[in-house]
N, C-alpha and C positions, 0 to 999 in steps of 0.2 A: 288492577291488572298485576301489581307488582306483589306477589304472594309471599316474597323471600325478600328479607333484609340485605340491606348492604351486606353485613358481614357474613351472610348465609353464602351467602353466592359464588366465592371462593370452593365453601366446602361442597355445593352444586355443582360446582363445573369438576371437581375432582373426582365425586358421585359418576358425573356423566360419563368421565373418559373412564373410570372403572367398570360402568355398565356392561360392556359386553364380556369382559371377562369375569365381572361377578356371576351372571347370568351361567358362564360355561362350568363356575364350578358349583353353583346351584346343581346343574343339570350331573355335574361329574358325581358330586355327595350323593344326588338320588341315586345312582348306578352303581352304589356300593353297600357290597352285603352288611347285612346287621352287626357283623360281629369286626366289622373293620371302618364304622362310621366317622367322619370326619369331627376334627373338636373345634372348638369356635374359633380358639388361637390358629389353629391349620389351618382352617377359612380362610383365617384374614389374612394370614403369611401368602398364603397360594395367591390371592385375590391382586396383594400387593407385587407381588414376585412380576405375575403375569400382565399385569397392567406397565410394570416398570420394561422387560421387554419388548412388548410391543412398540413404547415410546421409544425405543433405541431405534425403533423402523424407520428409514426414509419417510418423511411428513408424504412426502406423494403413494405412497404404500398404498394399496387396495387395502392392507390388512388394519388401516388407520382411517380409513376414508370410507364412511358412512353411505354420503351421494360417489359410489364409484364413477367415475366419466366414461359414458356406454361407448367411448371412441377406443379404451382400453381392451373391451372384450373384446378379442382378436388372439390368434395362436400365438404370438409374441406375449402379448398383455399376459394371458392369463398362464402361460407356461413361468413368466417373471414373480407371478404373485403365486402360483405354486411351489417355487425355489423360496423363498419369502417366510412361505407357511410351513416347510419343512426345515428352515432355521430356525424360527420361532419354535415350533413343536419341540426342536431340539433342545435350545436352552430354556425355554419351558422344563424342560424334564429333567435337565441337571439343576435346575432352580427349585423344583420339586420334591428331588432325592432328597435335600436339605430339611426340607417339610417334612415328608409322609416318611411312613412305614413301608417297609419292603413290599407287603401286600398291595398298601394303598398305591404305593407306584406303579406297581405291574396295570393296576386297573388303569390307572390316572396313562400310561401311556396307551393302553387299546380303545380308552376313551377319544386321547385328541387323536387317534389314526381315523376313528369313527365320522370323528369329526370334520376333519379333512379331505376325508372321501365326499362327504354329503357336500361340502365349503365346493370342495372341484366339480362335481355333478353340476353343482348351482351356478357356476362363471358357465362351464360349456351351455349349460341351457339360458344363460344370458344373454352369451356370444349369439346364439343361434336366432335369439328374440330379435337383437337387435340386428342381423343378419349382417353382421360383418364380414368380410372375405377373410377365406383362410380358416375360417371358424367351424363350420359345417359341412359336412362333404358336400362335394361342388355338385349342382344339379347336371340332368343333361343338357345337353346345346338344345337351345329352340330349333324346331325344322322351323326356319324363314322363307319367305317368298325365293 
């Protein structure tokens, strides 16, 4: 069962906490035209960049926490973890100016706004899943006896 070494496992778990934001600039490189492709060095800078703020996030952050706690999705919660996502977003982006090229910037910020939009669509339709109050506009009153 154990597939990775002792000493693998260190650089596995640093793998892990870099996953999602490798993943985003995966998805950012594809969304950029041919003549302004990302270089392997810029990769790994952006990859590191973006991984290092996120860990500046409060460890309770939605934006750090995999299993979010469905008691969060609520107009509080998720209005908290959108304030969250548009600080990240920001120094994300002055972290990135240091990386890219002018061009790749302009992309790289209407990327994570893309981003962000879909991140918020996906909490309100969470909130709504797990029918938290506050979340969903309120039904009408039952006619009761």
């Amino acid at each position: 069962s154990d597939l990775l070494g002792p000493q693998d496992y260190p650089v596995f778990q640093e793998y892990e906490k870099t996953a999602a934001d490798r993943m985003s600039v995966q998805m950012f490189k594809g969304s950029l035209p041919a003549d302004s492709t990302l270089t392997d060095q810029q990769e790994e800078s952006l990859v590191t960049a973006m991984a290092e703020e996120r860990k500046a996030l409060p460890p309770s952050s939605m934006m750090n926490n995999q299993s979010a706690d469905p008691s969060k999705f609520n107009e509080e919660g998720i209005a908290e973890a959108m304030k969250q996502m548009d600080q990240l977003q920001q120094r994300d982006a002055q972290r990135a100016a240091t990386i890219l090229t002018p061009a790749q910037l302009e992309q790289f910020t209407k990327f994570q706004q893309q981003m962000n939009s879909m991140a918020a669509a996906g909490m309100k339709m969470a909130a709504q899943m797990f029918g938290n109050k506050n979340a969903a506009p309120t039904p009408a009153p039952s006619t009761g006896p």
